[in-house]
N, C-alpha and C positions, 0 to 999 in steps of 0.2 A: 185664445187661452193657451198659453206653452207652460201650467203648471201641469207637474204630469199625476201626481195623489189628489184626487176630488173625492166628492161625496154625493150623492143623492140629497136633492136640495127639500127642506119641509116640504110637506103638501103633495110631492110627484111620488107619493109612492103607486107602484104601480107594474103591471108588465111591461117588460120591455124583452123586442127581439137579441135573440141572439146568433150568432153567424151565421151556423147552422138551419136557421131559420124559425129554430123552435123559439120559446117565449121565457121569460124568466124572473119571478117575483121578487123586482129589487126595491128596500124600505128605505124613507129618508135614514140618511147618516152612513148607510152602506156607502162603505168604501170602492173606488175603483179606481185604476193606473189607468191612463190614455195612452193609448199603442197611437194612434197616429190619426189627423185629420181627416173626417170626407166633405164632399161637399152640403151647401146647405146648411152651414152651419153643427154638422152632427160629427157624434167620434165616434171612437171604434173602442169598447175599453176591457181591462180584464177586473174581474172581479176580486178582492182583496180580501178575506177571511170573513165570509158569508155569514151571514146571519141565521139563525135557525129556523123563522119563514123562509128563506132563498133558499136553505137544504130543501126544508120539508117539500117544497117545488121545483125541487129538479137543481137548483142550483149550486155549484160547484166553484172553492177558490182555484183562479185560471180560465175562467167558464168567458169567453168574450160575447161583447155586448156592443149594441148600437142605442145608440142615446142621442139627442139633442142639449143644446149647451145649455139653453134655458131650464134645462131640469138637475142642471148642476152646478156646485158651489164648491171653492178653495176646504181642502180640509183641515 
């Protein structure tokens, strides 16, 4: 996948780790920028003007995330 603006794909809403280790409540359609490949198919991403569940849970725009590809879609 080299587009670098996705979105949280229908259906995976859900926590998802963040760097730091803590957890982060990202909803389908939430945006997020891919900083760069890991293995296993999974990225590494920054979150992109958070939603007001992803506030209300801690989450922040610039907040990085790990994710799998299969829970993400072209935005």
């Amino acid at each position: 996948m080299k587009i670098s603006i996705v979105k949280i794909r229908e259906g995976h809403n859900g926590f998802y780790n963040q760097c730091n280790k803590r957890v982060a409540l990202l909803e389908e359609g939430q945006e997020l920028k891919i900083l760069r490949e890991l293995p296993d198919n999974k990225y590494i991403c920054e979150v992109v003007n958070p939603t007001k569940a992803c506030k209300l849970h801690g989450g922040y725009h610039g907040m990085t995330v790990e994710t799998y590809v299969q829970n993400l879609e072209v935005a």
